[in-house]
C-alpha positions in Angstrom: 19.1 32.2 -60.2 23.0 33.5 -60.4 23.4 34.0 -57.1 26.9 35.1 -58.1 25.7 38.0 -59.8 24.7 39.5 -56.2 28.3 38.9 -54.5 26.6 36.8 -51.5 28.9 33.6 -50.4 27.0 33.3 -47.3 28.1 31.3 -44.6 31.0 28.6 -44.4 30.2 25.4 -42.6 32.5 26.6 -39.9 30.7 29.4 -39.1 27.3 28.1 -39.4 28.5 25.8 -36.3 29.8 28.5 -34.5 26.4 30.4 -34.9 24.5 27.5 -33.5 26.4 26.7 -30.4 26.3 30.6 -29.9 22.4 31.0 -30.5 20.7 27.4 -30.8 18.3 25.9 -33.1 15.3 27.9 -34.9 12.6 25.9 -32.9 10.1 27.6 -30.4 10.3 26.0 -27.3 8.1 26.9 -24.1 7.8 25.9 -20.6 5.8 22.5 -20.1 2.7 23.8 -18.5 -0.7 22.5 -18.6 0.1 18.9 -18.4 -1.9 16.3 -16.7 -0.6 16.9 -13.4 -0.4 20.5 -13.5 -4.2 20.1 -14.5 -5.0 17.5 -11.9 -3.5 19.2 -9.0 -5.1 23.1 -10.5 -8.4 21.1 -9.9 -7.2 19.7 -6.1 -6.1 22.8 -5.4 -9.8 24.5 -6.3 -11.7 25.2 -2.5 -14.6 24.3 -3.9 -13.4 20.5 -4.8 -11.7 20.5 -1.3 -15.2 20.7 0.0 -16.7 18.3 -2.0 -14.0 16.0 -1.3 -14.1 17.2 2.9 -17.8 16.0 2.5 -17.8 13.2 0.6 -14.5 12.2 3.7 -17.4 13.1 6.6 -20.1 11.4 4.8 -18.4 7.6 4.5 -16.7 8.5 8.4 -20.6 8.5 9.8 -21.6 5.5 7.4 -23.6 7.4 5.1 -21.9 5.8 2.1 -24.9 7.0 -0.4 -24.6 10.9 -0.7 -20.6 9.9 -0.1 -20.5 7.9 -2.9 -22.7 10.8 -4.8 -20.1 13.7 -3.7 -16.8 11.3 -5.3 -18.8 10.3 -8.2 -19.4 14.3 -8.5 -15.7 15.3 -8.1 -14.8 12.6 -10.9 -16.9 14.2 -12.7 -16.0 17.3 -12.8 -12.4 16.6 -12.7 -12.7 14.2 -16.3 -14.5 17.3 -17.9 -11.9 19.7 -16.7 -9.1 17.4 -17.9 -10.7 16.7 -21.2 -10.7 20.2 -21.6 -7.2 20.8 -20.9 -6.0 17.7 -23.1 -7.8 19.3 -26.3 -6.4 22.8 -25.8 -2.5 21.8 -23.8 -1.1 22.3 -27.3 -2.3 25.6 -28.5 1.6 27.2 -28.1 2.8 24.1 -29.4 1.2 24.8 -32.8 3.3 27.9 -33.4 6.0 25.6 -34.4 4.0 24.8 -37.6 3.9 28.2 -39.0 7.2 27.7 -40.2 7.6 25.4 -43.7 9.7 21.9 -43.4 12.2 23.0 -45.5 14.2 26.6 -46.3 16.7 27.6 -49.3 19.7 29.2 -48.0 23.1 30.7 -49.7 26.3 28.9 -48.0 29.8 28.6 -49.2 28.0 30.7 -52.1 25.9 27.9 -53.3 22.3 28.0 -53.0 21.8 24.7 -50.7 17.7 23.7 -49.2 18.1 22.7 -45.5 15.4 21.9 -42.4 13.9 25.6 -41.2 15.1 24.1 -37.6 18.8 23.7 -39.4 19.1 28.0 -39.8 21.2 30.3 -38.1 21.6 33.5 -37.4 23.7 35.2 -40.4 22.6 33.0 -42.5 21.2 34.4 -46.1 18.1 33.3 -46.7 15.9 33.1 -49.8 12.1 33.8 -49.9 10.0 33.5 -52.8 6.4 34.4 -53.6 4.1 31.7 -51.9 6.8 30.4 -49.1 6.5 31.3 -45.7 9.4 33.4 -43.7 10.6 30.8 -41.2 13.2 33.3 -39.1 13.8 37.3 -39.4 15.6 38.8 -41.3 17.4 42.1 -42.7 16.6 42.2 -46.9 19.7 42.9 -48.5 18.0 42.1 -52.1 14.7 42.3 -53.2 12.4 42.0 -56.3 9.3 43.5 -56.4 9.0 41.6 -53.0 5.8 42.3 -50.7 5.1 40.2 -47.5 1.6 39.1 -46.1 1.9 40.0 -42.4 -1.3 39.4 -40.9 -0.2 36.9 -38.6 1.8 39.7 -36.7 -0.1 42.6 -37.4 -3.8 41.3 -38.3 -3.7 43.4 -42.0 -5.1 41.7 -44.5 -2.8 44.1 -47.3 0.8 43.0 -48.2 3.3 45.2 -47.6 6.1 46.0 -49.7 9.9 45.6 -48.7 12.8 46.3 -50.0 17.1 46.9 -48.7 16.7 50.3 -49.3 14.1 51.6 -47.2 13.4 51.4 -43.4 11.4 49.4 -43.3 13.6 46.4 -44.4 13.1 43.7 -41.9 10.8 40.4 -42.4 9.3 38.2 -39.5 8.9 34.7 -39.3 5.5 33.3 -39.9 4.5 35.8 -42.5 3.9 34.5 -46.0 5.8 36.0 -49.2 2.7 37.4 -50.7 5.0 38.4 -54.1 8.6 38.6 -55.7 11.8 37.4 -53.8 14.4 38.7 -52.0 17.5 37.2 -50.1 17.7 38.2 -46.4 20.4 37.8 -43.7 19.1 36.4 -40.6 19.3 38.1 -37.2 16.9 36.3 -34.8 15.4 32.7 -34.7 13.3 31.1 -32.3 11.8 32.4 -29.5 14.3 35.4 -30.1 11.6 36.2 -33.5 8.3 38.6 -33.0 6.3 35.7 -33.3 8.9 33.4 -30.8 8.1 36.5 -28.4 4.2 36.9 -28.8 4.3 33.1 -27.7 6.5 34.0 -24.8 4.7 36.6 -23.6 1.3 34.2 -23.7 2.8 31.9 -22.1 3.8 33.9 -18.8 0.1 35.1 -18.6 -1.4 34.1 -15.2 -5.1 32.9 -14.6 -6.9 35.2 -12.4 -10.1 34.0 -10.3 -13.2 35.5 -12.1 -15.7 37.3 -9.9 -18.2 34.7 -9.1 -15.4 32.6 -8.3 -14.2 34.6 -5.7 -17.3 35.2 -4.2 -18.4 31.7 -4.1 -14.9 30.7 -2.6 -15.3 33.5 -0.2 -18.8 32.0 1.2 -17.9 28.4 1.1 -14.6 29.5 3.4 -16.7 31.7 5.6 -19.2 28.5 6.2 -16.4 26.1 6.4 -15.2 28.4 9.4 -18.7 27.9 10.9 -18.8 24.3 10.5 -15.9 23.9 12.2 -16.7 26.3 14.9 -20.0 24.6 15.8 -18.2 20.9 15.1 -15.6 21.7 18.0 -18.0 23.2 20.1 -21.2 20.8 20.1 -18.3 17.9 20.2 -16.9 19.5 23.5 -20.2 20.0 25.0 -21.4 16.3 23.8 -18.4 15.0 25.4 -18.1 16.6 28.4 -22.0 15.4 29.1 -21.4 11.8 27.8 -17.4 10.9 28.2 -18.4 9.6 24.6 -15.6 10.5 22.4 -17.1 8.6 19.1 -20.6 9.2 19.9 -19.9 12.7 20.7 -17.9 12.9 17.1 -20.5 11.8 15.5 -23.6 14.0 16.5 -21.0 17.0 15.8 -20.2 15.7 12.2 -23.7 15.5 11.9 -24.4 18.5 12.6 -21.6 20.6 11.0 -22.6 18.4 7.6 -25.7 20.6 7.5 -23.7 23.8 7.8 -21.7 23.1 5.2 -22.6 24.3 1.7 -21.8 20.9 -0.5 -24.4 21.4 -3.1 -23.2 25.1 -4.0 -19.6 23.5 -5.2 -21.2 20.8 -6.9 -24.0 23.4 -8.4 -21.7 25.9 -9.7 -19.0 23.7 -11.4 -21.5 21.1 -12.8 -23.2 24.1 -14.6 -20.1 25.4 -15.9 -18.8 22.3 -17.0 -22.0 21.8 -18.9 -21.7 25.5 -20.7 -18.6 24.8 -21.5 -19.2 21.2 -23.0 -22.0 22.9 -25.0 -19.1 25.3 -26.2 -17.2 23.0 -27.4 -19.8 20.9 -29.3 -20.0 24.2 -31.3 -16.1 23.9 -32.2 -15.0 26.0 -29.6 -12.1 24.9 -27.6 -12.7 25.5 -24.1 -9.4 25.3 -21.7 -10.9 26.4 -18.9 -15.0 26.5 -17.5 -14.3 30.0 -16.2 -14.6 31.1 -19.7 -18.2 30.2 -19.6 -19.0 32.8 -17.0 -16.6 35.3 -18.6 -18.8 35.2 -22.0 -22.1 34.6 -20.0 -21.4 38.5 -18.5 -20.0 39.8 -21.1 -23.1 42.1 -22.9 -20.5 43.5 -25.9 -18.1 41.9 -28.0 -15.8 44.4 -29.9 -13.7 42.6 -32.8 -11.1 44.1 -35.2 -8.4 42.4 -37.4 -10.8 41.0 -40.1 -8.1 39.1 -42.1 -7.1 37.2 -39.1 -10.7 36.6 -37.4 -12.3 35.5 -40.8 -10.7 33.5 -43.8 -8.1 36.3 -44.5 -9.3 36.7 -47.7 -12.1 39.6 -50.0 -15.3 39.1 -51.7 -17.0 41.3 -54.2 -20.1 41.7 -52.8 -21.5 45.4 -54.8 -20.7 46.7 -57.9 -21.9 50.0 -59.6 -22.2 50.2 -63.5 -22.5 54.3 -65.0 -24.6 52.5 -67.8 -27.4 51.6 -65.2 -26.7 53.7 -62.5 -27.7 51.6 -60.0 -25.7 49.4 -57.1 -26.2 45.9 -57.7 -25.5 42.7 -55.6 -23.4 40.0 -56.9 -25.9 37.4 -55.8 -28.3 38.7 -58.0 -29.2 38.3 -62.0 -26.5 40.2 -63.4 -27.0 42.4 -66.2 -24.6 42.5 -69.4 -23.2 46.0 -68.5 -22.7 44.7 -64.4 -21.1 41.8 -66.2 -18.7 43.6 -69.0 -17.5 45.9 -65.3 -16.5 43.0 -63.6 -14.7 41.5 -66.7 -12.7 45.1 -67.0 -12.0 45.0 -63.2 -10.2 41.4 -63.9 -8.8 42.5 -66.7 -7.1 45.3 -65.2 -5.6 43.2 -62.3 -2.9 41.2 -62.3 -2.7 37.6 -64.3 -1.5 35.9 -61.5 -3.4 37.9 -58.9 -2.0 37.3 -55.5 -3.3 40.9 -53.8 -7.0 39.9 -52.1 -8.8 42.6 -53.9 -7.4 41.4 -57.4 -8.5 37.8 -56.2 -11.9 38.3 -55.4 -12.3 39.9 -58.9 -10.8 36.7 -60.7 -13.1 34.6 -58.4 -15.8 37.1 -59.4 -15.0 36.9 -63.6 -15.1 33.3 -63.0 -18.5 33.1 -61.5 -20.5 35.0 -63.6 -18.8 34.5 -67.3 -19.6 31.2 -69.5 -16.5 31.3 -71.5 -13.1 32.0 -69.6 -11.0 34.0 -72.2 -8.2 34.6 -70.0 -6.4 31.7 -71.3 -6.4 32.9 -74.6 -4.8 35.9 -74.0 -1.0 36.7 -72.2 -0.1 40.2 -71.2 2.5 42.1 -73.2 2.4 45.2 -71.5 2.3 47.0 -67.6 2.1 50.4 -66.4 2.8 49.9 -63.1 0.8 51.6 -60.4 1.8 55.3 -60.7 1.2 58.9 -60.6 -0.9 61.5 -58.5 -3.6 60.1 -58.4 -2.5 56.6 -58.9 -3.8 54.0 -61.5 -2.3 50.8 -63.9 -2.8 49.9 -66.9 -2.5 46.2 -68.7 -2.3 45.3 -72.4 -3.4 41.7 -73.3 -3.3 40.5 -76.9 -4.3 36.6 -78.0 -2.9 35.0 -80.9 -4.9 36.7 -83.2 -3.7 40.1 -82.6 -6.9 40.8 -80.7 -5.8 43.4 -77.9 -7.7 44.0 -74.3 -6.4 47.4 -72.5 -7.6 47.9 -68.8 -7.0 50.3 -66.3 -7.8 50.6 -62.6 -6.5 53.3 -60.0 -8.0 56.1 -58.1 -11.5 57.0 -59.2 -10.2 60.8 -59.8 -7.9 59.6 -62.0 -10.2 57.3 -64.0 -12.4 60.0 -64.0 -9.8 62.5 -65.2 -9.0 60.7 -68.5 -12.4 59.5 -69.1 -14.9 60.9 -72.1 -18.1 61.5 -69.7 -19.8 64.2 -69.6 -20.1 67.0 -67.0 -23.3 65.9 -65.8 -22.0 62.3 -65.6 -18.8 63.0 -63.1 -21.1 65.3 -60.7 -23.6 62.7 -60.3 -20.6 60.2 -59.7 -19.3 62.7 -56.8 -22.7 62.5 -55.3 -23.4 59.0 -55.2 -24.6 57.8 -52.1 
């Protein structure tokens, strides 16, 4: 590419150091949270492992080193599952750093040069080409039929097309060129991006104690009050019959042992950390057990964002052919007029389909024909997508001189420059 022919020098090397001392490097970086001795001392901090670790204390002080034993080997438990949890899911912000490629192409000293993504600056100009992935934003100043996959921001599965001249002129790192090219000057990196501030803002969230949490806590504290009340008052009373200090210690131990609730702690986390291992046999990643209650009360689950939930991509899964009238699945036997419609529908699409609807029908073509003609033919023609209402039109022609033309568009305007008949177009209108 001439980038001369554009009038873009980009940056000099002077300037390019100057805009990195100013703004830094194009890396995400976040605050170290959620490692191991954050997690261990979350888990110390938890009332209910206070207990257990309170009465696994009172247990060995009156020489009952069995159920003490049992309440340490209980905390350890807990604890290894709670940290094996947080180990697998400490670098889920982390992983934001690999949405952006190894390597960028960038215009400097007005030569097109390929540096590290980590290496850009602001005011750089970058270049983006179909199939690369945006590793900064940026303001387009040229473009070419250029279009940008943005469902890692916004969750739409549909490219959207860019260009200098209209407002909406500005790309984001971490979205994928889904088509053409276009050289951009770059105005934020890092965690200065959209995506650099969606990671921010996740990381400043604070856990909150989920209902049954609090209540639990709430009743363990309000026994732990009464254990204590009744241990100071039956060792005072012991004491002032026997002038026994230890004895006296002991039989009120003893007694405020029963009070306290050891087996609810040990009940309620031993359960949760057993739903949540069960989770995460199934592939979910489970960083904390409160989740398990969270999606034990929840009674409906309302999901949107298909492209970025699923695999981000379209399948043809009904087709209707005029010739048969009828709607037919592509998992079934397909008849020859089901099949000639989805050859059409390729056809009409783009040779090197990058849009997901014009993929699925390639996929489609491929599936059901036996011979694969699209090698044999190269297009020679395009009406681009145009006109009120819209539709395009392709000319193929192989070696031969053999010629394919396909159109797709708006059904009213397919309809419009179609031969059917009267009959045929109202019974179209009324299809189910």
């Amino acid at each position: 590419m001439a980038i001369e022919n554009f009038g873009i020098k980009g940056l000099t090397d002077d300037q390019v150091v100057t805009s990195r001392k100013t703004h830094g490097a194009n890396s995400f970086t976040y605050k170290k949270k959620n490692g191991f001795l954050e997690a261990l001392k979350s888990i110390l901090k938890e009332p209910m492992i206070l207990i257990l670790l309170v009465a696994s204390s009172i247990y060995f002080i009156t020489g009952n080193f069995g159920d003490g034993t049992f309440m340490v080997a209980a905390v350890i438990l807990v604890g290894s599952i709670s940290l094996y949890q947080d180990s697998r899911s400490r670098k889920a912000l982390e992983k934001l750093k690999n949405l952006t490629e190894p390597n960028c192409r960038v215009i400097r000293n007005g030569v097109t040069v390929e540096i590290p993504s980590e290496d850009l600056v602001i005011g750089d100009s970058l270049i983006v080409e179909e199939g690369t992935m945006i590793p900064a934003d940026a303001t387009i100043v040229h473009s070419n039929d250029f279009s940008v996959d943005e469902a890692t921001l916004t969750g739409e599965s549909l490219s959207v097309f860019k260009d200098a001249s209209s407002a909406n002129n500005t790309i984001f790192s971490g979205t994928t060129v889904a088509s053409g090219l276009a050289i951009a000057t770059v105005t934020a990196i890092g965690n200065h991006t959209q995506l650099g501030k969606i990671g921010n803002s996740l990381d400043s969230i604070e856990d909150e104690k989920t209902p049954l949490e609090l209540q639990i806590a709430n009743f363990v504290k309000q026994m732990a009050i009464w254990g204590g009340i009744t241990f100071l008052l039956v060792w005072g009373i012991n004491y002032f019959n026997s002038h026994n200090i230890l004895d006296s210690l002991l039989k009120a131990l003893t007694l405020a042992m029963s009070i306290l609730p050891e087996e609810i702690p040990v009940a309620f986390t031993t359960f949760m950390a057993l739903g949540a291992w069960r989770l995460m046999k199934l592939g979910v990643v489970v960083k904390q057990m409160k989740t398990v209650e969270t999606l034990g009360s929840a009674t409906v689950i309302c999901t949107d964002k298909t492209g970025t939930l699923t695999q981000n991509k379209m399948s043809l899964v009904r087709l209707f052919s005029i010739k048969t009238g009828k709607i037919a699945s592509t998992e079934a036997i397909l008849k020859n007029e089901e099949k000639e419609l989805i050859t059409v529908a390729m056809w009409a699409s783009e040779p090197i389909p990058f849009d997901p609807m014009e993929i699925s029908l390639h996929n489609a073509y491929a599936k059901q024909t036996d011979v694969d003609e699209r090698p044999k033919y190269h297009m020679i023609h395009e009406y681009p997508l145009g006109g009120k209402p819209p539709m395009m039109t392709h000319l193929f022609e192989n070696e031969s001189g053999q010629r394919i033309i396909a159109a797709k568009g708006a059904p009213e305007a397919l309809i419009q420059i179609s031969n059917l008949t009267a009959e045929e177009k109202k019974n179209l209108f009324t299809l189910p």
